[in-house]
N, C-alpha and C positions, 0 to 999 in steps of 0.2 A: 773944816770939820766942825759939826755944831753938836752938841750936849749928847745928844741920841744916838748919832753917831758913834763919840766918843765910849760913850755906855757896850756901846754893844763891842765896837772894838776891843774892850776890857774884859768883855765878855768872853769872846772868843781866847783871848789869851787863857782867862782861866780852865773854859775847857778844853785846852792842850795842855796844861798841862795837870789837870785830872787826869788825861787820857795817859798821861806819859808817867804819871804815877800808878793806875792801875796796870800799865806796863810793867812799871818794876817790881811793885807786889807777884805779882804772878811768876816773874824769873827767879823773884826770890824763893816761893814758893816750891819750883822744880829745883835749886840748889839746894835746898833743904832737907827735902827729897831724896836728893843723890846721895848727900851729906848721910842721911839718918838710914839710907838703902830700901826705902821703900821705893824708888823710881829705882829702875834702872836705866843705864848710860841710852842705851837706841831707843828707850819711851823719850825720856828728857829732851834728847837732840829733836824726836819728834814734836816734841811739846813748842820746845823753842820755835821750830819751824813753824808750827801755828801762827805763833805770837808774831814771829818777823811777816809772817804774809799780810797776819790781817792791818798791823801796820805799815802800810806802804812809807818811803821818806816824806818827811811833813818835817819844814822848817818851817816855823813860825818868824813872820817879818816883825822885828821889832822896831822899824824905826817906826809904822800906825801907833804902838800903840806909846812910845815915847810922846808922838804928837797928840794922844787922846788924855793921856796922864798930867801933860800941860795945861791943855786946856782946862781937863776938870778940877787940877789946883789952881788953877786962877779963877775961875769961880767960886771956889769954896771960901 
């Protein structure tokens, strides 16, 4: 793995887990919802249902970006 690599490697991680935080925001937001009664229960569950579609399962491989986080401390 060389610098650029590593860069973008690190890159990636970040945007999953942007992506997994605008996830949460959004369920939090339908809890809140529920919570306060402006959602009702079969909107919510629909909503939820959105949300789980458009994310399909994504696990993120951590050992790249372990090897890219190496690297870029040893050059630093």
């Amino acid at each position: 793995m060389n610098i650029e690599q590593a860069k973008a490697e690190c890159q990636r991680w970040l945007d999953y887990l942007q992506k997994q935080k605008e996830k949460t925001i959004a369920v939090q937001q339908i809890a809140a919802g529920r919570r306060n009664g402006s959602i009702l229960k079969e909107e919510a569950l629909r909503r939820l249902q959105v949300i789980d579609n458009k994310s399909s399962l994504t696990v993120y491989d951590g050992s790249k970006l372990a090897e890219a986080v190496k690297l870029l401390i040893a050059k630093v």
